[in-house]
N, C-alpha and C positions, 0 to 999 in steps of 0.2 A: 886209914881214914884221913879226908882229908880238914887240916889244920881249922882256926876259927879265922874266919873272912878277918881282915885290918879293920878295927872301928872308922879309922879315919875314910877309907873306902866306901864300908856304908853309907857313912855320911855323905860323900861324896854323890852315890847312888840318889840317893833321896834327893837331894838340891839337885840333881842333872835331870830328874823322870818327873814332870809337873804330875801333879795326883789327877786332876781331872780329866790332862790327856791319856793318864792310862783306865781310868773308870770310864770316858767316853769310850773305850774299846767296844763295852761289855753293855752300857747301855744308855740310853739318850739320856744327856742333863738339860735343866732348863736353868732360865736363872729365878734363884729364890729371893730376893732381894740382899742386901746387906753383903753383897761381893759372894756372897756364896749360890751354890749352884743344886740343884735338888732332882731328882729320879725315881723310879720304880725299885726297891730294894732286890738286889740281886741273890739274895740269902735267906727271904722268906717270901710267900705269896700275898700281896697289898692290892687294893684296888686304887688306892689315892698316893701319890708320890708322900712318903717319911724319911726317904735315906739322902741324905745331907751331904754335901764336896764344901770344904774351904778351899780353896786355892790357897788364900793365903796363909792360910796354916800347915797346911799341908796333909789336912786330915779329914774321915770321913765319919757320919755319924746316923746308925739308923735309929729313928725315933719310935720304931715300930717294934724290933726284936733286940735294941740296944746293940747289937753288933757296930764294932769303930776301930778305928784307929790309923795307920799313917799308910803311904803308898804301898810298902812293904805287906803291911796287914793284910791290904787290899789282894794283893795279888796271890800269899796264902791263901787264904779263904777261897777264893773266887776258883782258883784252880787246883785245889789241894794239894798245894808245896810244901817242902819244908821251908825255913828260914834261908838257909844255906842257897836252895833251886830258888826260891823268889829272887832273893840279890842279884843271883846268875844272871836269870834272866833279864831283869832290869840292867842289869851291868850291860851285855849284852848288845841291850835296843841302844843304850846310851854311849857306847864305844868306850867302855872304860875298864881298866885291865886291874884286875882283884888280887891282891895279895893276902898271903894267909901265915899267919905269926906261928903256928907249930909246923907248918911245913912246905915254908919257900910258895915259889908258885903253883899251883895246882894245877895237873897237867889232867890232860883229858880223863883220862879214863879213872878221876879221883872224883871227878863231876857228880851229883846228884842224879838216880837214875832216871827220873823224868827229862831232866835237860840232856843225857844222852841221851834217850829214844828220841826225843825231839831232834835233834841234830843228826841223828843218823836220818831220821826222813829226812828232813832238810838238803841231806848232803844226796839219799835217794832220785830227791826231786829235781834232783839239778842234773845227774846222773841220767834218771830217765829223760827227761827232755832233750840232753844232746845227743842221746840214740834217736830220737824220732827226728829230730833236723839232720842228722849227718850219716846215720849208717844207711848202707845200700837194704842190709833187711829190713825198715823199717818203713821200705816204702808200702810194702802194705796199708801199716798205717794211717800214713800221707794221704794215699787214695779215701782212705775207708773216710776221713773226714776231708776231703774234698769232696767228695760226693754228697755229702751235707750241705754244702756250702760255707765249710771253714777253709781258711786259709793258714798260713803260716804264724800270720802275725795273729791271728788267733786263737793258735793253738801255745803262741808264746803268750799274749794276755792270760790266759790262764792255766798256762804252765801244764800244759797236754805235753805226757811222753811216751816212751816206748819199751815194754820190757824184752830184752829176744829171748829166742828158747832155747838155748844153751842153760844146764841146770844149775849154775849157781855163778854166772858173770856180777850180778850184783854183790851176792857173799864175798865172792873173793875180792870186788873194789873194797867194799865196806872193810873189810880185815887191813886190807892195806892200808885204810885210813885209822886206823890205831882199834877198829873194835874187835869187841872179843865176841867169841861164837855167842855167849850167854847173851851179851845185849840184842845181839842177831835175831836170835829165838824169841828173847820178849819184846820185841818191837815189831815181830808180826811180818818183817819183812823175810825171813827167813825161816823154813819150817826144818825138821828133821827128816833127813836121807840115809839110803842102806850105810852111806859113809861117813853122816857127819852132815852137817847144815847145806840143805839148799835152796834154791832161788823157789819163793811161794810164787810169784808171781812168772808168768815165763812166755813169749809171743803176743803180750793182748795192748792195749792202747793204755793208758796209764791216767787217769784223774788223781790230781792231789787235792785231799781233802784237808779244809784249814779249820781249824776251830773260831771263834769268833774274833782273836788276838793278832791271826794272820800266821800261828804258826801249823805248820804240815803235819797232821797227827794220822794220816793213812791215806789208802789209796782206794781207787775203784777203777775195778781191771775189764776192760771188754773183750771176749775173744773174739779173735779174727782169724784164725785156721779150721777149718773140718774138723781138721786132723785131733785135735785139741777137745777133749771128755771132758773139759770140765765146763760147770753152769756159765750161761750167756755172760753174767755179771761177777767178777769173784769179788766183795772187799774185804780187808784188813779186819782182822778177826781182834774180838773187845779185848784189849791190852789195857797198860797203867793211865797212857795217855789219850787211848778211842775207846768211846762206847757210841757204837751207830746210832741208838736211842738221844742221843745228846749232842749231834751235830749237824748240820746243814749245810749242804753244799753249796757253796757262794755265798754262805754270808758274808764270809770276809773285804768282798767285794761289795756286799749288796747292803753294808749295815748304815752307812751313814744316808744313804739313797732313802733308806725303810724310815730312819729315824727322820730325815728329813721333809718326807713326802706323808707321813705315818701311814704308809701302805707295803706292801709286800705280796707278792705276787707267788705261790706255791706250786711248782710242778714236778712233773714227775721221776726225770730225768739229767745225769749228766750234759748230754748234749741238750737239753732245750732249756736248759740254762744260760747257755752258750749262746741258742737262738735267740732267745728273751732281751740277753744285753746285746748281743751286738744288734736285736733290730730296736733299740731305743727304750729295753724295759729295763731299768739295773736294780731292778728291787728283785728280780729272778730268785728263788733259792729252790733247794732240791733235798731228799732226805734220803738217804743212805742205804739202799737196803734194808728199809723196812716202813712201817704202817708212821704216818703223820702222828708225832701223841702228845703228852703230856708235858715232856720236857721240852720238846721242841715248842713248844706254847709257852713257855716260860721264858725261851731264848726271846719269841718275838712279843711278848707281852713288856719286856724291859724297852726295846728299840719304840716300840708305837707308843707306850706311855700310858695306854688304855685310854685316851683322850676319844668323844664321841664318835669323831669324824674319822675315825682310821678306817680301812679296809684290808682284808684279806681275801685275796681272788684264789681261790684253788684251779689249776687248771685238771680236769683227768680226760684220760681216753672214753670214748664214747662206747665201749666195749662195757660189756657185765664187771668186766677186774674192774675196770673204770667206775662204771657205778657201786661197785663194793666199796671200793677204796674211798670215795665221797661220803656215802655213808657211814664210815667209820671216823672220817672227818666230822660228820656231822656229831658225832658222840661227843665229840670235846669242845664244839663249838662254844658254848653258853661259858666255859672260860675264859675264852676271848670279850673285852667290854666294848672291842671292834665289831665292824657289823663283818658279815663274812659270805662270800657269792663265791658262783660258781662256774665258771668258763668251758664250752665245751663246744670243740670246733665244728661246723655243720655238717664236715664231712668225716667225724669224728678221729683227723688226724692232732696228732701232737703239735708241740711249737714248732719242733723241730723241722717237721713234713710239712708243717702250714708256711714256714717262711720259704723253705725249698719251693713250693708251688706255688704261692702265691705272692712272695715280697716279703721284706719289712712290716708296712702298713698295716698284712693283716694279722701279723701278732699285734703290732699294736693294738689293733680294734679288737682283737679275740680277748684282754686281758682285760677291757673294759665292765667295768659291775653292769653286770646284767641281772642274773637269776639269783636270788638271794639265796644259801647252803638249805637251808628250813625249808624252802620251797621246791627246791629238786628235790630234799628229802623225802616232802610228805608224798611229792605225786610218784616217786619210786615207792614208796610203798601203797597209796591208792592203784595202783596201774597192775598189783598184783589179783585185784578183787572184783567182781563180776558186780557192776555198780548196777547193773538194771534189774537188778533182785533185789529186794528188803535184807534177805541174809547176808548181800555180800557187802553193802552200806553199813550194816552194823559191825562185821566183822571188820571192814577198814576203817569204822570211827574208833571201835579197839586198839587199833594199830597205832592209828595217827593222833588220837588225842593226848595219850601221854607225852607225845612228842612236841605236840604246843604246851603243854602244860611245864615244860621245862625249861619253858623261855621267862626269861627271870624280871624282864620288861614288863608289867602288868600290860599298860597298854598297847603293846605290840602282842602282847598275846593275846588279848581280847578281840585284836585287829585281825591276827593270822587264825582265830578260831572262826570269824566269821567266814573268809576266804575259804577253809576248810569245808565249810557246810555247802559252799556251793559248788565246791570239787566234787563231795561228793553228791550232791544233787539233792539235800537233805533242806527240806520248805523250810523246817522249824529251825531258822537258826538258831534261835536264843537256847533250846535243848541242845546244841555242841557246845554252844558257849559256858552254858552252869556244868554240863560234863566236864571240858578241860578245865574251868575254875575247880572244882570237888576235886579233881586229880591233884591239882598244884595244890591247895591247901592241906590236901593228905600228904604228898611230898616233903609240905612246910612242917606239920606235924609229927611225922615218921621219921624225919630226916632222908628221906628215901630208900628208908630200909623194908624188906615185908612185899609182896604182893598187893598191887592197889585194891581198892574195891570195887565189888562187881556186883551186876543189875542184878536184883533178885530172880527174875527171872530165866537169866543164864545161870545162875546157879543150881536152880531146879532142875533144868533142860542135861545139864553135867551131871547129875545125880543121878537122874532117872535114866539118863544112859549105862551108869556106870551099873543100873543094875536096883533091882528093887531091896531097900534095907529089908534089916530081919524084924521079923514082927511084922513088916508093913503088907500093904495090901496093894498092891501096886504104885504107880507114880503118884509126888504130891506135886499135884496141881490144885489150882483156887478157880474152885467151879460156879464161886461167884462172876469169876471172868465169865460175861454172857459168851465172848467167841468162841471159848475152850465150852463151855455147857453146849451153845449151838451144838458145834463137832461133835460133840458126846453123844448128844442126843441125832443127828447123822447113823453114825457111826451103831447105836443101839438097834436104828430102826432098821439099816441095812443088813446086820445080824439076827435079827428077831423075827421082821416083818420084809423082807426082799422082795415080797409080791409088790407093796407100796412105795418102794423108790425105782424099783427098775421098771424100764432102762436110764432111767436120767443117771444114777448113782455113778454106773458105769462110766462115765464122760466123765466124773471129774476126776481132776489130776491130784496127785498126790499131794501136788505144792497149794493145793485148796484149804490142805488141813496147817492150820498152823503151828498147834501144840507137836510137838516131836513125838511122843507119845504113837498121837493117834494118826500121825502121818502116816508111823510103820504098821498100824492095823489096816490102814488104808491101800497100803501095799500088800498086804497081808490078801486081803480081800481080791485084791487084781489076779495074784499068783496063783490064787486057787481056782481061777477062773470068773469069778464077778456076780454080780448080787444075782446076777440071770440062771446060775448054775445052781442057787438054791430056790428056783421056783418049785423044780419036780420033790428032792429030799431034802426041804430042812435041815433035818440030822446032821444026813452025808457034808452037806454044804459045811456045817459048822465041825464037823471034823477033818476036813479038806483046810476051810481060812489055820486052823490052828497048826495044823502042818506045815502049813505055810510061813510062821512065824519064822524069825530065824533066831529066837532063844526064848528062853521061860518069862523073861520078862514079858515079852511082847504076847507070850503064848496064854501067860497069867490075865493080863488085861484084854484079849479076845472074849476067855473066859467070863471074866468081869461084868464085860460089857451084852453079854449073850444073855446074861444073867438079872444086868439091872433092870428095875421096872423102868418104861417109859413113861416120861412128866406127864400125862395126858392121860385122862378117865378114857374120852373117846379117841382111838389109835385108828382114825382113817385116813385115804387120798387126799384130804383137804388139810390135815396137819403135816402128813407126811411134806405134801407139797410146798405147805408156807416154808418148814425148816431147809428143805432144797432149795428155794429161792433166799431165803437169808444166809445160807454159806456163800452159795453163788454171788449174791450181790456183793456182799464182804471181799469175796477173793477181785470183782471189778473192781472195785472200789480202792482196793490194793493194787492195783496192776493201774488203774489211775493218777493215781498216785508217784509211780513208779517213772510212768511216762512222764509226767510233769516235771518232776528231778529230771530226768533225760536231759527233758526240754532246758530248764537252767543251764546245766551241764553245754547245751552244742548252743543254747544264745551268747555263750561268751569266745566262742570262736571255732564256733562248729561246722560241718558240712551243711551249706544250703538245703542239699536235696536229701540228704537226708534229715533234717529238722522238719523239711516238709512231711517226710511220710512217717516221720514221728505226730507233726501235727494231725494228719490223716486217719491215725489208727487211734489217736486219742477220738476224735469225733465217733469215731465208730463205739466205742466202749460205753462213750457217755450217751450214743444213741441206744445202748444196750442195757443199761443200765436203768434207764428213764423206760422204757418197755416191759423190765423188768417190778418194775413199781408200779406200773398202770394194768400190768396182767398176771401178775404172778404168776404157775406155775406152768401157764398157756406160753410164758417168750421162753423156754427151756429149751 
């Protein structure tokens, strides 16, 4: 092991590494008055800056979780060092050479094993990149990102290299720089062979990924031969010093940019990070092989500061993975105190493909806030639902309400609920609006634990599907609802009495009924052949609809209703016919209704010609309607 660092050395360390420039690494200071400097604490989640820099003390101080103490402290913590790798490190950045009282100088391989994994990348990254400038195999490479539109000096800005596919040329540099296979193995650069350590990486393009410090903690490998089985993308599997959940491609490039500007630009890609800066965006950053989350929110929630005015622009493919991926964006958004949009190129190509075709410029303009993340979100999910139905409205206010309701802005969400009701074409705004408030104050309530609550009446409609309870007598419905009694009473006379509705019964469509229930009797009745099939047998007739059922529940409330008296002393053509003309008009009136939503829906940017023949079919309904009211069962 090796000896205790020189005190005097420390000290040395400390007075060379100012504190602030090494906590600016990690996240934006401002200044707090009194010479001191103030941030978003790096050690717990804050909404209001608590964590404190002296300069001239040389120490830090959070007021939120009490975490403190001196450079040193700093860089423990933040990177989980020991004492021994902190000083390294700072020694290190500071040029200053460490002496250690029980054992002379410490030579490499007595190092703390972070700061060797760390320096074997390092020494990797150096390694790779004069294979992609100088070897004759590497012109692969050279092509594969000139064809992009990178150049040399580009691929040297961000330290683009080349691994060839010889199995272990990097093992054996690495050995000859004093490492031992063990460090090989757990720095990921190096996996296990029939003989002994070889090259993980082997033929593909080479990304060094930096952590937010600047230093090399893995790689992201592209392949570029057929030849080559393995996945499009290979990186650095989670080691001491990478966890892909926890790093950002380009930030180390892109931090003072983000803190500066408090925006950051999120894409998809190695290369369109590459795009981004070099066509004028250097707030670029990129995430590793895997899903946009939670830690990575933590990285850029320190850089923006949570101040109002920040932005987060995600950019994705225009592709379904693209709208997933947004999506799942959108799940973490409301921890961002940034607003957060979403870029998505018209011809649904990347940064990367948009500056190849089109320039510079139009990355620039592509990363502009346009579409706010909440708003792509909700219309990917209304866009799944059949809006010119009452069922598919409801079912995408299910959808999309909880999803306002998680927006933590009261008045933006009262905003974006009104917005919602016109998406989906729903007259009543103020009923989206008290729905998504109930949601969030159950949220506020519940902690967001539990299944929200749901309309009485979809709870019904779920039950009587699932089947009639024991003891019960079929569906519970409230036959005080006049529409469900109407239906009922429909629905009785067409079993009982089919001489007095047909043929009019027969026309209507299933979607007339609206109780579920009595929809599937209403089908019932069609399969068997129609109210007309029981003019001749009665009987036949009603043992034909029960047939027809397609389970006991449905086959039980056939029964039911075959069975119930009808509301009416006198059961003739004159009542039958009022209850035909009050379904009917119900169902216009509904399909009126329906149209009108349409109508909202295409006046905020809809097809001309077709609003027209929306408007057209609306005149016809309400000239149907009003006919119906002046003649009852004569406009049938």
């Amino acid at each position: 092991m090796a000896g205790r660092i020189n005190d005097e050395d420390v000290k040395a360390v400390r007075d060379a590494v100012p504190i602030d420039a090494v906590v600016s690494e990690y996240l934006q200071l401002r200044n707090a008055g009194g010479g001191n400097l103030k941030g978003l604490c790096p050690f717990h989640d804050e909404k209001s800056p608590s964590f404190q820099v002296s300069p001239s003390k040389g120490l830090f101080h959070c007021f939120g979780c009490q975490e403190g103490g001196d450079t040193i402290t700093f860089v423990m913590k933040v990177d989980h060092l020991s004492f021994s790798e902190a000083v390294e490190r700072l020694a290190a950045q500071a040029g200053i050479t460490l002496r250690y009282e029980e054992g002379g100088y410490n030579p490499a391989h007595q190092r703390g094993e972070r700061i060797r994994l760390v320096e074997a990348h390092k020494i990797a990254a150096q390694w790779y990149a004069e294979q992609l400038a100088t070897s004759p195999e590497a012109e692969t490479g050279r092509v594969f990102l000139a064809e992009r539109g990178f150049d040399q000096a580009a691929a040297v800005h961000f330290g683009v290299g080349y691994s060839p596919q010889g199995w272990d040329h990097l093992t054996r540099y690495l050995r000859g720089k004093g490492f031992a296979d063990k460090e090989l193995l757990l720095s990921g650069l190096s996996q296990e062979g029939r003989r002994g350590p070889i090259d993980r990486f082997r033929g593909r393009l080479m990304w060094p990924i930096r952590d937010i410090g600047g230093e090399v903690v893995g790689f992201g490998a592209r392949k570029l031969y057929e030849a080559d089985n393995g996945p499009k993308y290979l990186n650095t599997p989670d080691t001491a010093i990478y966890r892909k959940s926890q790093v950002l491609y380009g930030i180390d490039l892109a931090k003072k940019e983000i803190a500066k500007s408090s925006r950051a630009v999120v894409v998809e890609g190695y290369t369109d990070v590459m795009a981004c800066h070099l066509a004028g965006v250097p707030t670029a950053i990129a995430t590793c092989g895997t899903a946009f989350g939670g830690e990575h929110i933590k990285i850029l929630r320190r850089l923006l500061m949570d101040n109002g005015s920040a932005r987060v622009i995600f950019t994705f493919d225009g592709d379904a993975a693209g709208q997933k991926a947004a999506l799942r964006a959108f799940e973490d958004d409301q921890k961002f105190a940034a607003e957060t949009y979403i870029a998505v190129a018209p011809d649904g190509m990347d940064p990367c493909e948009l500056r190849l075709a089109k320039g510079d410029e139009a990355v620039t303009d592509l990363v502009e806030p346009r579409t706010p993340l909440f708003e792509f979100a909700l219309r990917q999910i209304v866009s799944r639902y059949d809006l010119d139905t009452p069922a598919g409205r409801a079912a995408a206010l299910d959808e999309a309400a909880p999803v306002v309701a998680r927006i933590k802005n009261s008045g933006a969400q009262h905003e974006v609920a009104v917005d919602l009701a016109g998406l989906l074409g729903i007259l009543d705004t103020q009923f989206v609006v008290r729905r998504v408030a109930q949601l969030a104050r159950w949220a506020r309530d519940r902690g967001g634990k539990g299944s929200p609550p749901q309309d009485r009446s979809r709870i019904a409609e779920q039950q009587w599907a699932a089947g009639p309870r024991p003891g019960g007598s079929g569906p519970a419905l409230t036959l005080r609802n006049p529409v469900y009694a109407a239906e009922r009473e429909l629905l009785k006379l067409a079993l009982q009495r089919p001489e007095l509705v047909s043929p009019a019964f027969d026309a209507y469509g299933v979607d007339e009924f609206t109780a579920p229930p009595y929809a599937a009797v209403r089908q019932a009745v069609a399969e068997s052949g129609g109210v007309e099939y029981g003019l001749p047998d009665p009987q036949e007739y009603l043992v034909r609809v029960r047939d027809a059922a397609p389970n006991d529940t449905v086959r039980a409330m056939v029964t039911e209703l075959a069975v119930e008296p009808i509301l009416r002393r006198t059961v003739d053509e004159t009542y039958a016919g009022t209850v035909l003309v009050q379904i009917r008009r119900r169902a216009v009136e509904r399909r009126i209704h329906d149209i009108q939503s349409q109508m909202t829906r295409l006046s905020t940017g809809g097809d001309a010609a077709q609003l027209a023949s929306v408007q057209n079919e609306l005149w016809v309904l309400q000239q149907y309607d009003q006919a119906l009211r002046e003649r009852g069962a004569e406009a049938l």
